[in-house]
N, C-alpha and C positions, 0 to 999 in steps of 0.2 A: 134563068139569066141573072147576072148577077146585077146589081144594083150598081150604080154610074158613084163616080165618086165626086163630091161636093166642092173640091176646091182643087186649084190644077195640079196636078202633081211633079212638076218643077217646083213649084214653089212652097210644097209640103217637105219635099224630100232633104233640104237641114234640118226640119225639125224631126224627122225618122231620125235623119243620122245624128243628131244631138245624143239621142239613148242606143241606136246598136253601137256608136265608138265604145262605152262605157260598160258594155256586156251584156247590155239587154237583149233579148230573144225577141224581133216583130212577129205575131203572128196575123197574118194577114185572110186566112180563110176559118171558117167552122171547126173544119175539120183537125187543122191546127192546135184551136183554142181545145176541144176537146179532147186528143191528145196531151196537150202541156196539164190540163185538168185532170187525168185518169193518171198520171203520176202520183205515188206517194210522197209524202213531207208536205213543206210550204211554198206556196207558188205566191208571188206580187204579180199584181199585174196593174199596169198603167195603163190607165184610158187617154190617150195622148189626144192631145187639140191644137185649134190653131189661136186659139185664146191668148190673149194678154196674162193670164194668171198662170197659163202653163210655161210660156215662155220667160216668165218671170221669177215666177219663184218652185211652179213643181218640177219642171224638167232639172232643171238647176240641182233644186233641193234633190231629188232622185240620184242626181249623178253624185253631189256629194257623201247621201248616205249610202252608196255604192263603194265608199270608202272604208267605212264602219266595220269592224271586225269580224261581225256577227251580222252575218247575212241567209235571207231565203234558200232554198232550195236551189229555188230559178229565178228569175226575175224576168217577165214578158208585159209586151207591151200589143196594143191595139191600136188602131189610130181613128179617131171619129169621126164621120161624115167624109173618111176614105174606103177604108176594108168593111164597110155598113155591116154585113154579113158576120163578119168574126166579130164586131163589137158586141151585133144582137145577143150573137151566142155568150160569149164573155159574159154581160151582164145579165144570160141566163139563171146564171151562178150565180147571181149577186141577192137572191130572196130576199126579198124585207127592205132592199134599198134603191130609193128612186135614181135614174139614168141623171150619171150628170158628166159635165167634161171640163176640164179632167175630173178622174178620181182615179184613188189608189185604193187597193183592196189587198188583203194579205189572206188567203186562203190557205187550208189545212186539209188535205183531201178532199181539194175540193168543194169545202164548206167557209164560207165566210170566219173568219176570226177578228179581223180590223177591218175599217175601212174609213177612209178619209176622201170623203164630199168635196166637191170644189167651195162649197159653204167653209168650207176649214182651210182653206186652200186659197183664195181670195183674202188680201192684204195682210198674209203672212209672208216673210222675205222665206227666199232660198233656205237661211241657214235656221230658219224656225220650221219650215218644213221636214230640212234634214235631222233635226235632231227628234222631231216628232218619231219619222221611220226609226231612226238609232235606237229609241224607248222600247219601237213596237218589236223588232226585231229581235231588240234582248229580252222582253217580254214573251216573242214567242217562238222563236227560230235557234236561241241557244240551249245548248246540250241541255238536257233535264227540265225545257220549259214544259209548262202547261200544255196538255193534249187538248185541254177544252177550250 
């Protein structure tokens, strides 16, 4: 049975559709997440909250560096203390880094390559967050970047 979700879903649902208007991918079950995961290239994926700091400056920052020339494969999102189930999974993936909300992660087959902590993520604006993604993206998402 699935897990109940933590906060009402009327009132989640601008903050979902902050990131699908902008082309984000929700995945909302396991099964999903593992899926968008068993693709080759680079997958983002956003641990989406109802936090002050996602509403403030990652959702924001996301949508702007959704702008940025050089972008992921994909780009998906999860949502915390909603889709419980697909977050756990999600941050299956995520080895070596503790659960936080938000966080962004930039995987490469599936393996970790970036990741940005809400610790990085907390009282940086929008457009320091965007530019943070823009670095990482041309760091690892453009043509001849780095496999490792």
């Amino acid at each position: 049975m699935a897990l109940p979700p933590l906060y009402d879903p009327i009132l989640v649902q601008p903050m979902r559709d902050e990131l699908t208007t902008a082309g984000v991918q929700e995945l909302t079950t396991p099964e999903q997440v593992d899926a968008a995961m068993a693709q080759p290239g680079t997958t983002l994926v956003f641990v989406n909250s109802v936090c002050g700091c996602a509403a403030g400056s990652a959702r924001p920052g996301l949508r702007l560096a959704m702008q940025h020339t050089v972008q992921p494969d994909r780009v998906v999102s999860v949502f915390a203390g909603m889709d419980r189930e697909a977050v756990d999974r999600a941050r299956s993936y995520f080895l070596g880094y503790p659960p936080s909300s938000p966080q962004i992660a930039l995987l490469r087959d599936g393996q970790v390559i970036h990741m940005i902590p809400r610790h990085q993520i907390e009282g940086r604006s929008a457009q320091m967050i965007a530019e943070h993604l823009a670095d990482t993206f041309n760091t690892h998402c453009a043509v001849g970047a780095a496999t490792n």
